[in-house]
N, C-alpha and C positions, 0 to 999 in steps of 0.2 A: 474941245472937251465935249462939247454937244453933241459935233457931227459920230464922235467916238460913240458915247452913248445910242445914237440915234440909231449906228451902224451893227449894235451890240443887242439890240431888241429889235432892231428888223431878221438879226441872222437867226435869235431864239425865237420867237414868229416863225419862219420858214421852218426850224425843225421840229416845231410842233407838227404843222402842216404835213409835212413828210411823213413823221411818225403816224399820222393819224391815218393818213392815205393807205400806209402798208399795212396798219393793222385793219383797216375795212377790207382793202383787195385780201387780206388771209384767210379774213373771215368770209367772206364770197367763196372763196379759194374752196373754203374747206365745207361749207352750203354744197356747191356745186359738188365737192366729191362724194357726198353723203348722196345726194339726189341721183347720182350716176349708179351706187353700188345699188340704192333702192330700185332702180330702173333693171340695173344686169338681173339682181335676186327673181324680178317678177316677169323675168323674160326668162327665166330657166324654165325648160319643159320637164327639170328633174321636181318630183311631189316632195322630196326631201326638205328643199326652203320654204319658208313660208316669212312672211313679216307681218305680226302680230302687235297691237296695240297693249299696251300697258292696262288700261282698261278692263280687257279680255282674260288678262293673265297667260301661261306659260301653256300649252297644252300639254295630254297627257302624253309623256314618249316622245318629247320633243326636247333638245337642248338650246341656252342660248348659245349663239355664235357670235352677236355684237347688239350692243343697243345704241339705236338712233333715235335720233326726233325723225318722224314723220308727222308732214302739215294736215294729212288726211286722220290725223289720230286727234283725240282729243285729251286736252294737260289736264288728265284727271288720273287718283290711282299710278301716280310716275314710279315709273322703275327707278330705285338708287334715288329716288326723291329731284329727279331731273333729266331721264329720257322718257318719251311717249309711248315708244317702242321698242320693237326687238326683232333683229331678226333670227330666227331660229331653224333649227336642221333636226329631222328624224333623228334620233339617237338609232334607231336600228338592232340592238342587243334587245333580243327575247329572254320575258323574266316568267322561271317557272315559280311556281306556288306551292303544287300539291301533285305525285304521280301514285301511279299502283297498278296492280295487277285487276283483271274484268275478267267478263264473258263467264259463261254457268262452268269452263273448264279451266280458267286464269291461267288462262295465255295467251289473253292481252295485256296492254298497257294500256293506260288510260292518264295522260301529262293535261292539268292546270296549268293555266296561266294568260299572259297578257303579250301583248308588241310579237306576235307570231303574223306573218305574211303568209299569204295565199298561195306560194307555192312554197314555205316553210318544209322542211323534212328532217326526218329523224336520223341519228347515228346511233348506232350502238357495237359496242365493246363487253367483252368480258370486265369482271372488275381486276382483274389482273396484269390483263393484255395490252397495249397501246392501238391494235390492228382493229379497221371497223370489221365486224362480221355480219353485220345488217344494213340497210339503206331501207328508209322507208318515207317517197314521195309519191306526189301524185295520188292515182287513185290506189296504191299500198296501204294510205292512211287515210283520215278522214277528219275533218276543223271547222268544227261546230263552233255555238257562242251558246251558253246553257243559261238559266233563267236568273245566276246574280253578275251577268255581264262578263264573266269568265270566258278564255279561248279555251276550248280544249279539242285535244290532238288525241285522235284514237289508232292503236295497229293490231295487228292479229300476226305475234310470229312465226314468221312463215319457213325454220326449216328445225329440223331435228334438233341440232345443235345449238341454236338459238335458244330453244326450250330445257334443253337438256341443262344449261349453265343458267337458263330462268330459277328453274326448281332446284339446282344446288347451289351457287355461289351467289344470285343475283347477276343482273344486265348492271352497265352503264350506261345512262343514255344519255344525246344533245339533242337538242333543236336547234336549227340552223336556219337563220335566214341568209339564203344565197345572195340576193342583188348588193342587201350593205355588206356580207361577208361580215354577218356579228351571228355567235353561238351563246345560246346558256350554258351554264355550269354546269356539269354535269353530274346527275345525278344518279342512284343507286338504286334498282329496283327491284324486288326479289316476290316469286311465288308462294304464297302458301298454300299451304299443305291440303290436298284436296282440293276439293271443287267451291262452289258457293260461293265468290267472288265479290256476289252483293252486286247491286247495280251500278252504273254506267248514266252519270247524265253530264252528256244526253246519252244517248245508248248508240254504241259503236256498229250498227248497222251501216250498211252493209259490208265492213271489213270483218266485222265479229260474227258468226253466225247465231 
């Protein structure tokens, strides 16, 4: 009867041991894979990722993509009240604000807003049409940052027709950022009537004359 017992608490002994063995190798396991994705993220040559402490908060135009503990972060401010970290990705999508017409003849356009890239450009359509009738990159346009932190995108229409559906129906117009391939919404623009536009800030030099 002894040896029974003796034999009955040595075998629950060992499967403690065991159990306890695989849940530490798991938890290693899954250390090391957290340490590896942190390593791949901060070896991308793409500015898209970033890994961001808890601390720091989210930045602006940036989404999360997962949250980690990172040992280089500090367990203050925890995201979800239990990662340190985060990694996160450009969101990419330009968000406008505010558009209108410019220039002493308004027939510009003058688009607010934020998360517009540096070689960002414009579409534009009739408000009827699905077809672009305009493109306007490069030096077509011009992407200022005006004094409350705002992006803004300046153009000067540059054909007959373009203007001609300015002053009667309105333009549609996007902003596109090419590399993530994200557009804004697109919005409706229309001339009024006459000249006197009002200003432009910043002032759409030198596409506006």
């Amino acid at each position: 009867m002894k040896n029974i017992l003796k034999k009955t608490i040595f075998t629950l002994f060992l499967l403690v041991v065991i159990s306890c063995q695989k849940e530490d190798d798991s938890i290693i396991e899954e250390n090391l894979l957290i340490e590896n994705e942190i390593s791949e993220v901060s070896e991308k040559s793409n500015p898209e990722y970033l890994i961001v402490c808890s601390i720091d908060g989210i930045p602006s135009g940036y989404i999360v993509q997962e949250y980690i503990y990172n040992s280089q972060c500090p367990n203050s401010n925890l995201f979800l009240g239990t990662y340190n970290a985060a990694i996160v990705k450009r969101n990419g999508t330009p968000r406008l604000s505010a558009a209108g017409a410019g220039c002493d003849d308004n027939y510009c356009i003058w688009i607010k807003g934020s998360n517009f890239d540096n070689n960002s450009y414009v579409d534009i359509r009739t408000t009827t049409g699905s077809s672009i009738i305009g493109t306007y990159r490069g030096s077509n346009r011009t992407l200022t940052t005006n004094a409350q932190g705002q992006q803004v995108i300046t153009l000067r229409l540059g054909s007959a027709y373009e203007r001609s559906q300015f002053a009667s129906s309105g333009l549609r117009i996007w902003v596109v950022n090419p590399d993530p391939r994200k557009w804004a919404d697109g919005r409706t623009v229309r001339r009024p009537g006459g000249g006197n536009g009002g200003p432009i800030d910043p002032p759409c030099n030198p596409i506006c004359p």
